[in-house]
N, C-alpha and C positions, 0 to 999 in steps of 0.2 A: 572442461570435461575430461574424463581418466577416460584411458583406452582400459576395458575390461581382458583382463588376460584370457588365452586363448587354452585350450587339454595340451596335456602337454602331448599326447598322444597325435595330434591336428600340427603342432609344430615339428613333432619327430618326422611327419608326412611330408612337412613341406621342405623340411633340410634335406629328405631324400632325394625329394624333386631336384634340390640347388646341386647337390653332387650329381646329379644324372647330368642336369644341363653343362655346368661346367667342365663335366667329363667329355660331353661330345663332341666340344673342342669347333662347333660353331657359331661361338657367340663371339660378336667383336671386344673387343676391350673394354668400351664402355659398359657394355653388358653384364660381360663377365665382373667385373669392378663391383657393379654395381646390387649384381648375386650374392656378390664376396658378401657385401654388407651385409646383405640381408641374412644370411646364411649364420654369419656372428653375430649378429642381435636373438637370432633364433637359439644360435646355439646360447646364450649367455642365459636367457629366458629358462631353456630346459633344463640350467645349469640352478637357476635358482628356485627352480620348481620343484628338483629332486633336494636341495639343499631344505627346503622348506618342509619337505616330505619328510625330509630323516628328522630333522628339528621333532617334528608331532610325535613318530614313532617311537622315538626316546622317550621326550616326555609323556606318553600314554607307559612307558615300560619302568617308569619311575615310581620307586615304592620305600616309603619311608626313606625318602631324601636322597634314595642309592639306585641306580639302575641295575636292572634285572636283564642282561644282556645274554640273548637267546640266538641260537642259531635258528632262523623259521624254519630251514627244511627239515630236523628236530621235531618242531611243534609239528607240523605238518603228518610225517610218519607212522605216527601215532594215531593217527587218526583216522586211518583206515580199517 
């Protein structure tokens, strides 16, 4: 069975959490070790999630074989 991924939004929450604990400097060793981990698995996850993200947005900006490489806050401006 696959572990279904989590928002990456739900993971950036919970790496907050891990720097909070690990900042408070009351966790034992084991503890703390064991935040660590969790904290780089989280972060590797966010890492491939925004990696994955730009992948789509490229190819969505992909036009006649070339990309169309836009500043959004640009497209954005305009639009008001």
């Amino acid at each position: 069975m696959t572990k279904e991924k989590q928002p990456l939004e739900e993971d950036i929450k919970k790496l907050q959490k891990i720097v909070e604990d690990l900042s408070g400097g009351k966790l034992t060793l084991a503890e703390a070790l064991k935040k660590y981990e969790e904290g780089i698995k989280l972060a590797e996850n966010c890492s491939q999630t925004l990696q994955d993200a730009e992948r789509k947005v490229e190819s969505l900006m992909k036009k006649d074989g070339k990309f169309l490489l836009k500043d959004f806050s640009e497209d954005e401006e305009g639009k008001d």
